[in-house]
Structure formats: structure tokens, C-alpha cells
TORLOLO-690315 format. One record per residue (C-alpha): residue number from 1; chain; x, y, z. Coordinates in pm, 1 decimal. Example, Ala and Ser with C-alpha at 12.3 -4.5 7.8 and 13.67 -1.06 7.14 Angstrom:
2
(1; 'A'; (1230.0; -450.0; 780.0))
(2; 'A'; (1367.0; -106.0; 714.0))
//
This chain:
294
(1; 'A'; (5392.4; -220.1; 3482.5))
(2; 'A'; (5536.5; -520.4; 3335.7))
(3; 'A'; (5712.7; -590.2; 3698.6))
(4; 'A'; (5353.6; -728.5; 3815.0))
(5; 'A'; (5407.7; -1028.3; 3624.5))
(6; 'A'; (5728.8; -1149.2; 3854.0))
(7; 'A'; (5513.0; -1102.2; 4124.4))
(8; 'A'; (5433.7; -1456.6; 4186.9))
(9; 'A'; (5798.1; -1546.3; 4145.0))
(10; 'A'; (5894.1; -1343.8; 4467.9))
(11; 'A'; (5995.4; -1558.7; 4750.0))
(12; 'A'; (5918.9; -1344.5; 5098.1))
(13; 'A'; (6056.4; -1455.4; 5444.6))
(14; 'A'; (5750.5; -1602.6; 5650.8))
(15; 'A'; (5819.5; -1327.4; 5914.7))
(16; 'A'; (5843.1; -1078.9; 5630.1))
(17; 'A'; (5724.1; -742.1; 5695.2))
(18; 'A'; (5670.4; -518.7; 5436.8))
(19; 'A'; (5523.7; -69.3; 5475.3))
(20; 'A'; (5407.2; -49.9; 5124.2))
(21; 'A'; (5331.1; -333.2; 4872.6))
(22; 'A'; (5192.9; -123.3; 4556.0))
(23; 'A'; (5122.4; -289.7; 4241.2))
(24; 'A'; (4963.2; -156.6; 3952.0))
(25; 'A'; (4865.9; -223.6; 3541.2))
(26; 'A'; (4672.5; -128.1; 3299.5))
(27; 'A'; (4690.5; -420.1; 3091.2))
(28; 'A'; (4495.5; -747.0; 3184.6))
(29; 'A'; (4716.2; -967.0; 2969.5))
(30; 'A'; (4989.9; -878.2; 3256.8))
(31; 'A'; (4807.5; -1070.4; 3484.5))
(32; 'A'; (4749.2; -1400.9; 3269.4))
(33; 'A'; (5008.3; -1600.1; 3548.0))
(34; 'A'; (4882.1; -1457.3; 3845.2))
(35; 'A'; (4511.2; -1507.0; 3776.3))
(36; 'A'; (4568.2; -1917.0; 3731.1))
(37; 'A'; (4749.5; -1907.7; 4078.4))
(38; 'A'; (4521.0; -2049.3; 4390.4))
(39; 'A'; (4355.1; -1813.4; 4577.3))
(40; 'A'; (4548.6; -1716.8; 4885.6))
(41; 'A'; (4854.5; -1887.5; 4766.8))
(42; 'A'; (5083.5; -1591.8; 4744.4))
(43; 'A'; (5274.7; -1500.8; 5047.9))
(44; 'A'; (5333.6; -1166.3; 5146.7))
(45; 'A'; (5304.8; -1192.2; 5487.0))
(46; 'A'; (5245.3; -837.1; 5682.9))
(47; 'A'; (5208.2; -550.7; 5495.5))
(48; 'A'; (5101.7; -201.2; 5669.1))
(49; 'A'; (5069.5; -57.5; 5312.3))
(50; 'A'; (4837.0; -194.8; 5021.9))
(51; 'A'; (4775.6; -17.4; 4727.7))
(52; 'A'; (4683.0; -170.5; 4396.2))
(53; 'A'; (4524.8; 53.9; 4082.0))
(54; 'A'; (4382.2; -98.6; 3723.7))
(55; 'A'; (4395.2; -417.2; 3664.1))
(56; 'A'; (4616.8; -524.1; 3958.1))
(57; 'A'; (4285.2; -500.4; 4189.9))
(58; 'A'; (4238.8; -846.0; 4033.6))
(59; 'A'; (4552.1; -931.2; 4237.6))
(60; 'A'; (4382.3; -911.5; 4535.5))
(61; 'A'; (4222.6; -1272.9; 4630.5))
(62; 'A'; (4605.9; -1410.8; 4534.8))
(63; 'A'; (4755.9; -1253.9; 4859.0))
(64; 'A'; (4806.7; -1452.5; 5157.3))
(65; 'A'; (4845.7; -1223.9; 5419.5))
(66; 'A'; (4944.4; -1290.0; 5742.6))
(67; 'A'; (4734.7; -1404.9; 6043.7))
(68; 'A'; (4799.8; -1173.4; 6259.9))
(69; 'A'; (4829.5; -853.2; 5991.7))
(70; 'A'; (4668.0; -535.3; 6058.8))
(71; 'A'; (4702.6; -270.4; 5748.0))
(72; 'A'; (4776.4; 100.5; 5793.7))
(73; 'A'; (4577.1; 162.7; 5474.9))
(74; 'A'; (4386.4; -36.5; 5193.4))
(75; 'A'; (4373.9; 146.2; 4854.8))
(76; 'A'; (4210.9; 28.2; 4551.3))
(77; 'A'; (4132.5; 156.5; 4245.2))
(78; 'A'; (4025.5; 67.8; 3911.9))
(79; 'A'; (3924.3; 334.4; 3633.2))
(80; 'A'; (3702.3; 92.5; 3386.8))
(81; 'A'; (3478.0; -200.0; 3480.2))
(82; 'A'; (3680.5; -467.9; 3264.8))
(83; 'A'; (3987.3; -415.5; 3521.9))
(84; 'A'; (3788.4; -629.4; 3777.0))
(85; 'A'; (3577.4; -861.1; 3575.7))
(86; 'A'; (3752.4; -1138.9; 3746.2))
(87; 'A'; (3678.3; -1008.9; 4109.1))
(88; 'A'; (3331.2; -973.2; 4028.2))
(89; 'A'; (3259.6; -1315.9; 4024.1))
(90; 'A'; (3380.3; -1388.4; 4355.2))
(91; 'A'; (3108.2; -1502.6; 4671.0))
(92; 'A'; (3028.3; -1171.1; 4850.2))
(93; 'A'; (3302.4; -1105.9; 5164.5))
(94; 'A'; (3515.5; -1375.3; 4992.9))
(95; 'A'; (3833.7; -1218.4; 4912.6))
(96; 'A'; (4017.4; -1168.6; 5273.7))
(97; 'A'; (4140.6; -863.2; 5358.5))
(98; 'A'; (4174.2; -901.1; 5759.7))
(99; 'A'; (4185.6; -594.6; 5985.0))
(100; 'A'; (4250.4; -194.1; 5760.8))
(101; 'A'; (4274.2; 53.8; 5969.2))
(102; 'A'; (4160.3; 302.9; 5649.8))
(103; 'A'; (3997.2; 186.8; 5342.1))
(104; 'A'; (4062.4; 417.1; 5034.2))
(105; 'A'; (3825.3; 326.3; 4750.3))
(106; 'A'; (3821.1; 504.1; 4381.5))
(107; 'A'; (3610.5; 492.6; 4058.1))
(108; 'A'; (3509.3; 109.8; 3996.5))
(109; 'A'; (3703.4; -25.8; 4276.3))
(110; 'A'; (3369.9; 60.8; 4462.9))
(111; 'A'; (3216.1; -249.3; 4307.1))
(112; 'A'; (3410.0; -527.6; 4471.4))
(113; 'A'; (3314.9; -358.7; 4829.1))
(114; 'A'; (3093.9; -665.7; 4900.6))
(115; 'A'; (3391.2; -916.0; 4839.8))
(116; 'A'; (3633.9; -784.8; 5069.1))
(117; 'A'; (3591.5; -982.0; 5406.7))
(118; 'A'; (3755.7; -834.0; 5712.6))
(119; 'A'; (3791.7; -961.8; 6046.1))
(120; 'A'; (3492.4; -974.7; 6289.6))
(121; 'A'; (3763.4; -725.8; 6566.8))
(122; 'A'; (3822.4; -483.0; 6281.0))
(123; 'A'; (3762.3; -139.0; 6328.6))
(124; 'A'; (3862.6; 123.3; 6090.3))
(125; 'A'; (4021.8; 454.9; 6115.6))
(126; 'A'; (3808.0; 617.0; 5790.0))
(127; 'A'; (3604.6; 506.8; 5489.2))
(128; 'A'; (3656.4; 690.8; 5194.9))
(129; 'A'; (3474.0; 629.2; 4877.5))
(130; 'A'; (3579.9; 891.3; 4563.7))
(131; 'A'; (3321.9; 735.7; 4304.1))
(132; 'A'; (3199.1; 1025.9; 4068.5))
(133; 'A'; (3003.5; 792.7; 3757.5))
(134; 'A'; (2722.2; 619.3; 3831.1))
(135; 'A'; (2871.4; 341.4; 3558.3))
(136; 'A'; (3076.7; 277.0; 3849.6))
(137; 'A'; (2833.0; 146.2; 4044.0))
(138; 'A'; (2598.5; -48.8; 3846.0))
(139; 'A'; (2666.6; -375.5; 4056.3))
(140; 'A'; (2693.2; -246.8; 4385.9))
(141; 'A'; (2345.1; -64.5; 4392.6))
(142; 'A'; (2180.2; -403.9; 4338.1))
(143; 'A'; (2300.5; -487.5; 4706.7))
(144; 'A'; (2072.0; -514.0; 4934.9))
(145; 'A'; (2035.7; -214.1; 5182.9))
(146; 'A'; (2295.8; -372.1; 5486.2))
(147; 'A'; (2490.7; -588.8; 5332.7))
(148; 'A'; (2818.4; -448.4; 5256.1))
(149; 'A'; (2949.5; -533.1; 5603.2))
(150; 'A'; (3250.0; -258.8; 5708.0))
(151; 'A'; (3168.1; -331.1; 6071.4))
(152; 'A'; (3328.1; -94.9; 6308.7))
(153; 'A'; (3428.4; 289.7; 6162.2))
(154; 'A'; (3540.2; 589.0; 6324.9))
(155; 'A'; (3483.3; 824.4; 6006.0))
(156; 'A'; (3291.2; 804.7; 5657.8))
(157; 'A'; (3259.5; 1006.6; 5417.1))
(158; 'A'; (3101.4; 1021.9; 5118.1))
(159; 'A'; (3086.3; 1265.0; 4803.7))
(160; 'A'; (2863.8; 1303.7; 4523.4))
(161; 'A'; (2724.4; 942.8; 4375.6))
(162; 'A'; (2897.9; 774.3; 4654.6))
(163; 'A'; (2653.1; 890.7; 4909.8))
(164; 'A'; (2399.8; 663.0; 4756.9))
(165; 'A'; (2598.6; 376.8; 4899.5))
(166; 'A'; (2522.0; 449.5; 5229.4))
(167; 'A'; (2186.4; 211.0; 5295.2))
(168; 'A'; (2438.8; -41.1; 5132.3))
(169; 'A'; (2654.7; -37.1; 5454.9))
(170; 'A'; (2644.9; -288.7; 5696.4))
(171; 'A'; (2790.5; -84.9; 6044.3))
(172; 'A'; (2827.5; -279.5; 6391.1))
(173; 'A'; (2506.2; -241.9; 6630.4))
(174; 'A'; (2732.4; -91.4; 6813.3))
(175; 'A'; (2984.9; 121.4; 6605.8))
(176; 'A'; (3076.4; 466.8; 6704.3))
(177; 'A'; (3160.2; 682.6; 6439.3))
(178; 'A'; (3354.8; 1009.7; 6548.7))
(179; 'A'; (3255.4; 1161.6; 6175.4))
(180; 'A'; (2982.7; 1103.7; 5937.7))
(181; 'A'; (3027.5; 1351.7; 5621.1))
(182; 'A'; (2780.3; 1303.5; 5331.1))
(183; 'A'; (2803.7; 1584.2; 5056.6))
(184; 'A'; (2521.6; 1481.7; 4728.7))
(185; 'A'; (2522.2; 1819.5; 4466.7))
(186; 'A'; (2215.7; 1658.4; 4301.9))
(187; 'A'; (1877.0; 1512.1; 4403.8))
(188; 'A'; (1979.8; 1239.5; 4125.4))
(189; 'A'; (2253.1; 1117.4; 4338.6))
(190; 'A'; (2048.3; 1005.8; 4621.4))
(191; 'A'; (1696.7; 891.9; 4441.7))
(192; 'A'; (1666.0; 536.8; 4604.3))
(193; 'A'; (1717.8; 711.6; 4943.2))
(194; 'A'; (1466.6; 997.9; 4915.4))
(195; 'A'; (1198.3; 680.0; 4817.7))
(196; 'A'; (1284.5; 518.2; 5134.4))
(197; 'A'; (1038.3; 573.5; 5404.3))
(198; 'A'; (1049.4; 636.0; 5807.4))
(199; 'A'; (1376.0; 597.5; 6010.7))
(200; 'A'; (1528.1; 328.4; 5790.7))
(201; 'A'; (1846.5; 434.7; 5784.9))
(202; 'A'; (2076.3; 317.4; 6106.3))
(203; 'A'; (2332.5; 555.0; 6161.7))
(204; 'A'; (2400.1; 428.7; 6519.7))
(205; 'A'; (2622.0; 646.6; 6765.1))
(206; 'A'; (2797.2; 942.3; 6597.8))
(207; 'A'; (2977.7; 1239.0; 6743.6))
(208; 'A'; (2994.4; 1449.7; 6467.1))
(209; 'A'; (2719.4; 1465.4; 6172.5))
(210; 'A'; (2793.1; 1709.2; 5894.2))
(211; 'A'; (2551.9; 1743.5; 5593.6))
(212; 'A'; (2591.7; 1969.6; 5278.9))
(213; 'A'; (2327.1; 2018.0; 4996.3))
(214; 'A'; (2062.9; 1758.9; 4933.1))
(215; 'A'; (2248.3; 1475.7; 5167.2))
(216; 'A'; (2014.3; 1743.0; 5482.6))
(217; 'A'; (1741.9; 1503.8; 5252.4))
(218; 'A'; (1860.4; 1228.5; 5400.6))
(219; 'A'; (1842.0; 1352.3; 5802.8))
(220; 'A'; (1453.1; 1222.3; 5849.8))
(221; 'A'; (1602.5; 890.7; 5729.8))
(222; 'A'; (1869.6; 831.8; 6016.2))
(223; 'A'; (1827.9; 632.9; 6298.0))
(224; 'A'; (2055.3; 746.2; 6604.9))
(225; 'A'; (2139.8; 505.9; 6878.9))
(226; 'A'; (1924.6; 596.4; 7187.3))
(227; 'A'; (2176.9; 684.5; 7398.1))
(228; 'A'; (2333.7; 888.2; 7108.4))
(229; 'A'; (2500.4; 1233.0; 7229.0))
(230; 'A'; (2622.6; 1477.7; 6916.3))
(231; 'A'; (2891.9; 1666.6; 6958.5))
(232; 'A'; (2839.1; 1879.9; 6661.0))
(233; 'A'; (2526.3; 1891.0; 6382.4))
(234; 'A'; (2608.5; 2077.3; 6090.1))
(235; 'A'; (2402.6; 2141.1; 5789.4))
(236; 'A'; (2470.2; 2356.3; 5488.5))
(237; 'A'; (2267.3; 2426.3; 5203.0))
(238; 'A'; (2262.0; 2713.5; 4938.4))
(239; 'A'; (1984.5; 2663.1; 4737.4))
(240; 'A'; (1590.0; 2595.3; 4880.6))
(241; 'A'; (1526.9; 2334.2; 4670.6))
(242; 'A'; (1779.7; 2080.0; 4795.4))
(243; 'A'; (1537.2; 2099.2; 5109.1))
(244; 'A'; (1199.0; 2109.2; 4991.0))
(245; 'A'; (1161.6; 1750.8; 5122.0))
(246; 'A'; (1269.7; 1823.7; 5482.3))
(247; 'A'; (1048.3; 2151.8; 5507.1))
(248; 'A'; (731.8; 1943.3; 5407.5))
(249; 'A'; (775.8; 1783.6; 5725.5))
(250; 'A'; (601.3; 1859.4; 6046.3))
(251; 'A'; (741.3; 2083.1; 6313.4))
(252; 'A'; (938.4; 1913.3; 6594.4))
(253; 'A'; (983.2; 1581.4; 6322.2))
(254; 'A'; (1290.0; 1464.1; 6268.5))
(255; 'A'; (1456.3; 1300.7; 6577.5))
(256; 'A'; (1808.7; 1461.0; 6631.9))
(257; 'A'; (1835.7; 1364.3; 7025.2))
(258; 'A'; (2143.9; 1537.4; 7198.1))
(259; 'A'; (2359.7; 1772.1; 7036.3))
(260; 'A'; (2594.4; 1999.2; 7211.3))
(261; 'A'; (2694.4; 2211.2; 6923.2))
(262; 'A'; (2468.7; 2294.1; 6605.7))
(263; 'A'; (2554.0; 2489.2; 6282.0))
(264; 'A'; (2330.1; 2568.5; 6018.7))
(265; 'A'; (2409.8; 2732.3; 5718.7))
(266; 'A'; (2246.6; 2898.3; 5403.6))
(267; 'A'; (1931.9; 2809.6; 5350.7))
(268; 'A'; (1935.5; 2513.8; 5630.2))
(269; 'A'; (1849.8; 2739.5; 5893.2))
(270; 'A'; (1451.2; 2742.1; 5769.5))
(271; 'A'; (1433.9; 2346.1; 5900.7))
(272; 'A'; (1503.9; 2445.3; 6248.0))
(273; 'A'; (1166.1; 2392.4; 6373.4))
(274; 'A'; (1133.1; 2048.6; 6214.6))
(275; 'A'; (1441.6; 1910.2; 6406.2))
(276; 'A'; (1330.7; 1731.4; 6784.3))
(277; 'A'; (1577.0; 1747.7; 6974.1))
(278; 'A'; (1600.8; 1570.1; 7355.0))
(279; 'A'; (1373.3; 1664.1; 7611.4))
(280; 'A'; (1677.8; 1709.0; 7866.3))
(281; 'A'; (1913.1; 1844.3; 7583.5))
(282; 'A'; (2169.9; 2117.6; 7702.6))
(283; 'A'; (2288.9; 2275.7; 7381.1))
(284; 'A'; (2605.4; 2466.8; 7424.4))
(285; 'A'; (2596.1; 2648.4; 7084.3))
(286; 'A'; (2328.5; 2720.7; 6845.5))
(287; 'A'; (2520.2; 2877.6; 6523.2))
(288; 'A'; (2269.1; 3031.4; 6213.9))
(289; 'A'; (2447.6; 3175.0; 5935.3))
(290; 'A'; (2204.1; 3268.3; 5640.4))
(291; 'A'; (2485.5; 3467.2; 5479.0))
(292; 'A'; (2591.5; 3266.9; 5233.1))
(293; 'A'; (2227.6; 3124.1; 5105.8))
(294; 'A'; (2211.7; 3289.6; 4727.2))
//
């Protein structure tokens, strides 16, 4: 740990390329040099790698990264608020991160999502938040719904207290996402979404939608892109109350549009007749399995 403090003292070539740059501390006093530095004013140049844990998240407006640098993956984490006081008080999309092709993000590292600014071309591989305390997230839910730009991403997913991030998401008008997985165990973990009201919710283009438990809440609540076309809809749930919501609504309801494949499992086959799908739609595979409902 103590390495991080030589950090700053590292001279790198200014065509330096680097796979992994991992730092990581649990102790803030460790940091005391690097924290007085200017922002930007440490050159690393290119790095395909960046992972930083604890307190070393507060590393991350120091780094001057190249112009031109375009990261494999971008992981963060920090397992108590007090590792990134500092970054906390930084202007929302402030702290330059460029172009990641995967952002991993754990336990309070969620809360500096809105600082991170990334390149208007960006497009990411995935978006993975693993956030399981809702302590973790005190900040973050005061954002308002759309303005945690992530632009362009191919795959999200999100599990347990993390799901209620998504309104927070800012996604390009015209993103495409291959993958959109939301798993929420408990009604608690999605409240401000369930209070939201019509098609709020814009989901855009997305190939493959997969819902488990009380995230199949959420479906009335997503807006699909017109000329949406899914390749695959699946929705599980074992218990009936984690749809009571969804099989209030009236039959023929909730817009779904195209979808080639569909899966419904447990007790998520009973909202069948709420879903709408296309007038033209040509489903290839309709798949009910009530087997597993208990």
C-alpha cells in the first residue's frame, strides 16, 4: 500500500504505454502528497488497464491520460464513504476519464458516477454496477433522473440496489444496447421507480431485455425506440407478488413492439396478455415455463 505514495515521483515516457496501472490503499493519510498535486498533472500516458480500490479512487482526477487513450477496462472501488470524500466535491463529469471500453463499479465507488466525464465518441463494451447497501448510494439517488451521462453501451446490468440507478442514466438518443439485465430481489430496491408514472423510462434500442423478480415492475416504465426489434424478452419471476403491479394493468398495455424470441418463466407467464406487442410482429419462439413458480 505504502507504494501509492511514490506515485507522483514516477517519471513515464510521453509515449508510455502501460496494460494495467492498479493502485490501491486503505489509508487516506497515504495520499496526503498526491491530493495537493494539480488536477491532471500526473502523466501516465495510455493505459488499457485502470483499476484503483479504497482510498486510491481519490487518485483519480490526478491522472493525465493521454489524448488519444482508449481503456480496456475502468475499475473502481471503494468499500466506505470516507475513501472518496475528496472526489465528492468535484463539478459533476469533471474528473476525465476519456473513452472505457467497460466500466466496473463496486460498493461506494457508485457515488462518483456523475464525475467521471468521458468522451462525446465513447461507447462502452458493458456497465457493471455491484452496489449491495443502500449507504452506498445516498448521493447518487439525489441525481436527477438522466443525468449520469454513460452515453453509448452495448450491455448493462444491474443487481439488487443498483437497479435503482437506472432513471439516473443518461444513454445516447441513439444507443444500442445488445443486453439490458436488471435483477431487484425486493420491491424496496426499486421504490422511486414503481412511483414513476407512464413510459418515463427511455430504454432506447435493445436486442436483448432480460428481467428477473420485481425489475418485470419496471417493464410498463420503458420506452423502446420505435424502430426497436428484440431479439429476445425474458422475464422470470417466482413469487406473484413481485408482479402484482404489472397484472393490475390492462390487457394488451405495456408496449413491447418486436420481439423475435420470448421466455417467460415462473409466475411471469400470467402477464402475457398485458404485453402489446407489434401489429406486424413475427415471433419466432414463444417459450412458457411455469415449472419453477413455487
Amino acid at each position: 500500500e505504502r507504494a501509492v505514495e511514490i506515485f507522483p515521483r514516477l517519471k513515464f515516457h510521453g509515449e508510455n504505454e502501460m496494460d494495467v496501472l492498479c493502485l490501491s490503499t486503505n489509508e487516506h493519510h497515504q495520499l496526503d502528497g498526491i491530493l495537493k498535486e494539480e488536477d491532471g498533472s500526473i502523466w501516465v500516458g495510455k493505459v488499457k488497464a485502470l483499476r484503483l480500490g479504497g482510498c486510491a479512487v481519490e487518485i483519480l482526477p490526478k491522472l493525465w491520460l493521454h489524448g488519444e487513450n482508449e481503456m480496456d477496462v475502468l475499475g473502481v472501488r471503494a468499500d466506505g464513504a470516507g475513501q472518496i470524500t475528496e472526489m465528492l466535491k468535484k463539478e459533476n463529469g469533471s474528473v476525465w476519464v476519456g473513452k472505457a471500453r467497460k466500466l466496473n463499479v463496486e460498493k461506494y465507488a457508485a457515488e462518483i458516477l456523475p464525475k467521471l466525464g468521458f468522451h462525446e465518441d465513447n461507447e462502452m463494451e458493458e456497465l457493471r454496477l455491484n452496489v449491495h447497501e443502500y449507504s452506498c448510494l445516498t448521493e447518487l439517488l439525489k441525481e436527477e433522473n438522466n443525468s449520469v451521462w454513460v452515453g453509448r453501451v452495448k450491455e448493462v446490468r444491474l443487481e439488487g440496489v443498483s437497479v435503482g440507478l437506472f432513471p439516473k442514466l443518461g444513454f445516447h438518443e441513439e444507443n444500442e444496447m445488445k443486453r439490458l439485465s436488471l435483477y431487484a430481489y425486493t420491491s424496496k430496491q426499486i421504490p422511486g421507480i414503481l412511483k414513476t408514472t407512464g413510459s418515463s423510462l427511455w430504454v432506447g434500442k435493445v436486442k436483448v431485455l432480460r428481467l428477473e423478480d420485481y425489475a418485470i415492475e419496471m417493464l410498463p416504465k420503458f420506452r423502446f425506440h420505435e424502430e426497436n426489434v428484440m431479439e429476445e424478452l425474458s422475464l422470470s419471476s417466482d413469487y406473484s407478488r413481485q408482479i402484482t403491479g404489472i397484472l393490475g394493468e390492462e390487457r394488451n398495455n405495456i408496449w413491447v413492439g418486436r420481439v423475435r424470441v420470448m421466455r417467460l418463466e415462473g409466475y411471469a407467464v400470467e402477464i402475457l396478455p398485458k404485453l402489446k406487442l407489434h401489429g406486424e410482429n413475427v415471433m419466432e419462439e414463444l417459450s412458457l415455463s411455469a415449472d419453477d413458480a413455487e
